[in-house]
C-alpha positions in Angstrom: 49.6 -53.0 70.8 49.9 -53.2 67.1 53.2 -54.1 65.3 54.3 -52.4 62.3 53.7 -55.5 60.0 50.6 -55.9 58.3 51.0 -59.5 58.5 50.7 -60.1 61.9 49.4 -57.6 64.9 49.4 -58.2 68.3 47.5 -57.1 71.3 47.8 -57.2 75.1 44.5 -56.6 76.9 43.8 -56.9 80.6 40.0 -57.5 79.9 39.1 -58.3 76.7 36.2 -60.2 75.2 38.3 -62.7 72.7 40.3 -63.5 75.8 37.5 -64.3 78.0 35.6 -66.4 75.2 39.9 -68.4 74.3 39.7 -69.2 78.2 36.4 -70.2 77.9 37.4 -73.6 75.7 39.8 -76.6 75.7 42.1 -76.8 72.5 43.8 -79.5 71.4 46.9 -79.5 69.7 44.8 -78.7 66.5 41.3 -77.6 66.4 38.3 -80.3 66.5 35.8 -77.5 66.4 35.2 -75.6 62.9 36.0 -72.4 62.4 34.0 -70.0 60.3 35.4 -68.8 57.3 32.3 -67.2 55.5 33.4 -63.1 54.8 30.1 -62.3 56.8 31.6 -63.7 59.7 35.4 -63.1 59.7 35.0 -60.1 61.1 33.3 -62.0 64.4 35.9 -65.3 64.8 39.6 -64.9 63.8 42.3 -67.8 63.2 44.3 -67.6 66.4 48.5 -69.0 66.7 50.6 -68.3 69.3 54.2 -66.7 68.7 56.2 -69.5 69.7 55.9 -73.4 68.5 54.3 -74.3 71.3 51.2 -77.1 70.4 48.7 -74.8 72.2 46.7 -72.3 70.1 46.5 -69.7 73.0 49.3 -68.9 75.9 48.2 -67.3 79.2 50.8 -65.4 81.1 49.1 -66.3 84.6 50.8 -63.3 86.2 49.2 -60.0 88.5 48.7 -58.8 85.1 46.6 -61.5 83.6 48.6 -61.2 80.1 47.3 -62.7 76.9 50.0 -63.1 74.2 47.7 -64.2 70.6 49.0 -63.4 66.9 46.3 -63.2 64.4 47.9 -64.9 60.9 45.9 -62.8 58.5 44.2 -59.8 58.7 40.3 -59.7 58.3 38.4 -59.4 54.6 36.0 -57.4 53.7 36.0 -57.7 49.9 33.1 -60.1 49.2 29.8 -60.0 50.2 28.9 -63.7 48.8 30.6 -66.7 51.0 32.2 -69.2 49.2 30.0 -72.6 50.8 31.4 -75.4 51.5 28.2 -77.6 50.1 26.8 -76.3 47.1 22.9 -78.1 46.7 23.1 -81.7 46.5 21.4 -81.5 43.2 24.0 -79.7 41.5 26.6 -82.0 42.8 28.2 -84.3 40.5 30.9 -86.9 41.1 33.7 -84.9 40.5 32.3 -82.2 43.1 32.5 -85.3 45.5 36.1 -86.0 45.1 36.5 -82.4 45.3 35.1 -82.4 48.8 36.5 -85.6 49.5 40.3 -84.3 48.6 39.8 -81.5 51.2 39.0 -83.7 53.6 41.6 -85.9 52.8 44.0 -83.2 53.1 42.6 -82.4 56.6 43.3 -85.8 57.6 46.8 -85.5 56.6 47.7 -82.2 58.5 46.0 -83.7 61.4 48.3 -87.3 60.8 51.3 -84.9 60.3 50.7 -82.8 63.9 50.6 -86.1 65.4 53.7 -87.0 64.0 55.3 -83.6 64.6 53.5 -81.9 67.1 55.8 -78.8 67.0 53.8 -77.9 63.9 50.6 -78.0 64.7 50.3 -74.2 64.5 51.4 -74.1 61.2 48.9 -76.6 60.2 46.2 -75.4 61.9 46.7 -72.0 60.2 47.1 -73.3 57.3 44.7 -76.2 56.6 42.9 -76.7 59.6 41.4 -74.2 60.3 39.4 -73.6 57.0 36.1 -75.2 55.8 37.1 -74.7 52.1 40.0 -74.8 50.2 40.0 -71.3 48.7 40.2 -69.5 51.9 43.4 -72.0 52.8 44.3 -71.1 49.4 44.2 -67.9 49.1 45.4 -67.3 52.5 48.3 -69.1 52.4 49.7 -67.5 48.7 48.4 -64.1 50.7 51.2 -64.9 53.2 53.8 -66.4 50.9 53.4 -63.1 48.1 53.1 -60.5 50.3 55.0 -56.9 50.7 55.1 -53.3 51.0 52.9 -52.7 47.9 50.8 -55.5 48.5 50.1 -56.7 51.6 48.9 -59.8 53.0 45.4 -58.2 53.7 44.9 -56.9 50.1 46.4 -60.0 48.6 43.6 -62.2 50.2 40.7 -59.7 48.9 42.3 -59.7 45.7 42.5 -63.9 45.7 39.2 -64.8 47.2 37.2 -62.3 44.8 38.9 -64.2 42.2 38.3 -67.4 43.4 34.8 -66.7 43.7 34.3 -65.1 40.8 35.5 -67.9 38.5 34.8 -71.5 40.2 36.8 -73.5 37.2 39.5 -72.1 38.9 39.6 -74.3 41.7 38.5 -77.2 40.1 41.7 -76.9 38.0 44.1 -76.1 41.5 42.4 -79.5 42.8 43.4 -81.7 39.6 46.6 -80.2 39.8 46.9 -81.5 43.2 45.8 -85.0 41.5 48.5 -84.8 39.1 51.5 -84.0 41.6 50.2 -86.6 43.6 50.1 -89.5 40.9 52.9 -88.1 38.5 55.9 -87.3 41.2 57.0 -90.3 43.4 58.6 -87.9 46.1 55.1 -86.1 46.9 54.4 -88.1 50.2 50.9 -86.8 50.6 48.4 -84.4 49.1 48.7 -81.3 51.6 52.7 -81.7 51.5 52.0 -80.9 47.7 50.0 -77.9 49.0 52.1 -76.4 51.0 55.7 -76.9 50.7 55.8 -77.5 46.6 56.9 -74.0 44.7 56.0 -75.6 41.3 52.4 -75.9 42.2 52.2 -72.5 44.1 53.5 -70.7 41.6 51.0 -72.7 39.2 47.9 -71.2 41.7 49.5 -67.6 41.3 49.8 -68.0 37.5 46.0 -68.7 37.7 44.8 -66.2 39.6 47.2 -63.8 37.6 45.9 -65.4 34.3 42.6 -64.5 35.0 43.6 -60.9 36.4 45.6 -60.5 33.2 42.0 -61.4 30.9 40.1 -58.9 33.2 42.8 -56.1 31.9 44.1 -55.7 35.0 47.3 -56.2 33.7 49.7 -53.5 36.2 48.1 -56.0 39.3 48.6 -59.4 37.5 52.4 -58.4 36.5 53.2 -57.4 40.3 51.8 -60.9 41.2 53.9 -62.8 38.5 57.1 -60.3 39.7 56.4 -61.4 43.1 56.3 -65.3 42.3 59.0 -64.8 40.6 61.2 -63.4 43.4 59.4 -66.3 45.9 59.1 -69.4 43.7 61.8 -68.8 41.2 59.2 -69.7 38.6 58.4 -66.7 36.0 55.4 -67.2 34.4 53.9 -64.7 32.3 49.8 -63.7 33.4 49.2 -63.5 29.5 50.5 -67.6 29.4 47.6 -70.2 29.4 47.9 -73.9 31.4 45.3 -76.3 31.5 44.5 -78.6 34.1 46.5 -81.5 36.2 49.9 -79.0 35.2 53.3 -80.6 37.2 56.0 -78.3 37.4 58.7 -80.2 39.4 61.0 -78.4 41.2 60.1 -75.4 39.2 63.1 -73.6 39.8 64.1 -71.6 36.6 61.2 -72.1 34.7 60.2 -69.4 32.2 56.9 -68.9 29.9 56.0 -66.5 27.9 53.1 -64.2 27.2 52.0 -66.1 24.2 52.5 -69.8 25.1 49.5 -71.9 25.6 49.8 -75.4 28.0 47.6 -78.1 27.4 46.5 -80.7 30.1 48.4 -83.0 32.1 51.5 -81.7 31.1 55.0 -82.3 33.1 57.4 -79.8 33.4 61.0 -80.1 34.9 63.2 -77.4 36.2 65.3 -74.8 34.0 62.6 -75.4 31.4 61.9 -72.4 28.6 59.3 -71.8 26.9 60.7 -68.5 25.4 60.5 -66.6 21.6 63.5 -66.6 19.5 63.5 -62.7 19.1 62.6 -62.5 15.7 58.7 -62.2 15.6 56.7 -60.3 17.9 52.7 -60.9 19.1 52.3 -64.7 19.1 55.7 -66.0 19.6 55.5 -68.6 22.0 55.5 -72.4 21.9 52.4 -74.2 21.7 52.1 -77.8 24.2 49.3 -80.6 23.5 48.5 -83.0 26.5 50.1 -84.9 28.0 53.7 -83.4 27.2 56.9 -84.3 29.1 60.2 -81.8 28.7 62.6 -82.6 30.6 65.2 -80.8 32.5 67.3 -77.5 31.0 65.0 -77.6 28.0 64.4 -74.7 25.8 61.9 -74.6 23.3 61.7 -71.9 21.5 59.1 -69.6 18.8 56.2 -70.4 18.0 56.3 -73.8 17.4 54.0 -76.7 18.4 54.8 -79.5 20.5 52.5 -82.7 19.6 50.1 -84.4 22.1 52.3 -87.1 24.2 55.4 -85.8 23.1 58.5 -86.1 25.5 61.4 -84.1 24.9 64.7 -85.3 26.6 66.8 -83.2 29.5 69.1 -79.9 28.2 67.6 -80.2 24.9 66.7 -77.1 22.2 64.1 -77.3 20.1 63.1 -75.1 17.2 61.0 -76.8 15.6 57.3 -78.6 15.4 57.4 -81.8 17.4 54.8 -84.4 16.1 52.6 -86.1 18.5 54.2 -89.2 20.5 57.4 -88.5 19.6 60.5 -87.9 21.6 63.2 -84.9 21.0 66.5 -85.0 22.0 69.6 -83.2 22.0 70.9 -79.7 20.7 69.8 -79.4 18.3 67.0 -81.7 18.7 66.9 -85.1 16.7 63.4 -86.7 16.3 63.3 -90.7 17.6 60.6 -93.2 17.8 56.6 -92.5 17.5 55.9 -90.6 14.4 58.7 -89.6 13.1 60.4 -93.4 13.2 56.8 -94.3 11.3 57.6 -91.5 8.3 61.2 -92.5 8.1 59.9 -96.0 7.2 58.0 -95.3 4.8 
C-alpha cells in the first residue's frame, strides 16, 4: 500500500522477500553491519526505519496476519551509473583524503555515542549517518529530505545532488572543511555531525554549492528553485550565481542575503541578518567582494561593489559602503575605520 507522499511509501505484505531476509537478522539499536550505498545496488538493499521512535529498525506485528509495518526514508536512484567509492586507490590518496575519511568516521562515532545517549533517536541517526559508507549519499539524502516538494521531490532531489556530487569531487572536499571550520570557529557546535545535521547555516551552505555549480552549468530555472527552497527552509537566501570558498561559517544564518555578483573568500565568518546586497544604482557586478579570513558581524550590511580586505572584521548592525582595507575593523553606521591599516595611514 503506497501513500500519497513521495517521501515515504509503505507496504504491508503477507509474504514478502525483504520481510523474510529483516527476520532473518538481529539489529541493534543502530546498524553494525554496512549498508550498500553504490547506485548499482540500491535498487537490491534499501535503508529501512520504522514509523514510530521505537530503537528497533524493523516492527513485526506477530498477529494471524503476520503484518510487517517498514517505511523506506528515500526513494531509490537511478541517475548514475558510476558509484561514488568510499576508497579511492591508495596511491592517489594524500593526507588530506585521510582526514577526509577519518572525519566520516569520526562522525559515525558520534551518531553512534549520541544513540547511546538518546536511544529514541537512533532511527534518525541511522537514516541519516549510519547507514551510509560515504558522505555524499548522507549528504545528499539528507538535503533531499530537508528541500523537498511538489515540484521537486525527494527522489529527483537526490538524482539531482548525487550527479552533482559526483560530477565535481572539490565539492565535497569544500562541505568537509566547512565542517572543520564550524567545528573550530563556533564554541556551541558540540560535535561534528550535530554541525551536519541540525545547523541551517551550513546546510544552506551545501545547497548554495550544489546550486552554484548548477547555476555555472546553465541550469539556472533548477538552481533558482533550489535557492527558493533554502530560502523558505533555512531562512538563508543565497544567490546560485554567488561564489564561497572553503571552511565558510554562517552562524545562525537566519536572514542572511547574497547576491548574484558577490564573491566569498576562505574561512570567512558570517553572523545572522548579514547583507551582502547592491545599492541599486549599478547593474551586472554589483556585489561586495570578501578576502579570507573576514568576520561581519551581526545585522551588517554591506553594500555595492565594494571590497572587504583579507582579515578584516566589521562590527555587529554596521553599514558599510565603502573598501575596507585588510586587517582592519569597521564599525558603526556609517562605518568608521579603527586599528590595522587604517590606524597605520592615519599616523603617518
Amino acid at each position: 500500500m503506497y501513500s500519497s507522499s513521495y517521501n515515504y511509501f509503505y507496504f504491508m505484505p503477507s509474504h514478502h522477500f525483504l520481510g523474510s531476509l529483516l527476520l532473518h537478522h538481529s539489529f541493534l539499536p543502530y546498524p553494525h553491519n554496512n549498508f550498500v550505498d553504490s547506485p548499482r545496488k540500491l535498487d537490491k538493499k534499501l535503508a529501512l526505519c520504522i514509523q514510530d521512535s521505537r530503537t528497533h529498525v524493523l516492527e513485526c506485528n506477530n498477529n494471524n496476519n503476520n503484518t510487517y509495518n517498514a517505511k523506506f526514508y528515500r526513494p531509490i536512484s537511478k541517475i548514475l551509473t558510476q558509484p561514488i567509492h568510499a576508497h579511492e586507490d591508495e596511491d592517489d590518496l594524500g593526507q588530506e583524503e585521510n582526514e577526509d575519511d577519518d572525519l566520516w568516521l569520526t562522525m559515525k562515532d558520534e551518531a553512534r555515542s549520541e544513540v547511546d545517549r538518546e536511544p529514541i533517536l537512533a532511527n534518525y541517526y541511522f537514516n541519516t549517518i549510519l547507514s551510509h559508507n560515504v558522505i555524499e549519499t548522507a549528504l545528499a539524502n539528507y538535503h533531499s529530505v530537508k528541500l523537498n516538494d511538489s515540484s521537486l521531490p525527494s527522489g529527483t532531489l537526490y538524482d539531482i545532488f548525487m550527479s552533482v556530487l559526483a560530477e565535481d569531487k572539490e565539492i565535497i572536499r569544500e562541505v568537509k572543511d566547512d565542517l572543520r571550520a564550524v567545528k573550530e570557529r563556533y564554541s556551541a557546535c558540540t560535535n561534528v555531525v550535530h554541525c551536519f545535521l541540525n545547523y541551517k547555516g551550513f546546510l544552506a551552505c551545501q545547497a548554495h554549492r550544489i546550486a552554484h555549480k548548477l547555476w555555472s552549468q546553465d541550469r539556472k530555472l533548477l538552481a533558482l528553485m533550489i535557492q527558493n527552497r533554502v530560502s523558505e527552509v533555512f531562512a538563508s537566501d543565497i544567490h546560485p550565481g554567488a561564489k564561497i570558498g572553503r571552511g565558510m561559517l554562517i552562524d545562525h544564518a537566519t536572514g542572511v542575503v547574497i547576491g548574484e555578483t558577490a564573491v566569498i573568500g576562505n574561512n570567512v565568518s558570517i553572523l545572522h541578518n548579514v547583507i551582502l546586497g547592491a545599492t541599486g544604482k549599478i547593474s551586472r557586478d554589483r556585489h561586495p567582494k570578501v578576502g579570507d579570513g573576514v568576520l561581519i558581524g551581526a545585522g551588517t550590511c554591506v553594500l555595492g561593489n565594494i571590497s572587504i580586505g583579507e582579515g578584516a572584521k566589521i562590527g555587529a548592525g554596521s553599514v558599510v559602503l565603502k573598501d575596507v582595507p585588510a586587517r582592519t575593523t569597521a564599525v558603526g553606521n556609517l562605518t568608521k575605520l579603527i586599528g590595522g591599516k587604517a590606524m597605520m595611514q592615519a599616523n603617518l
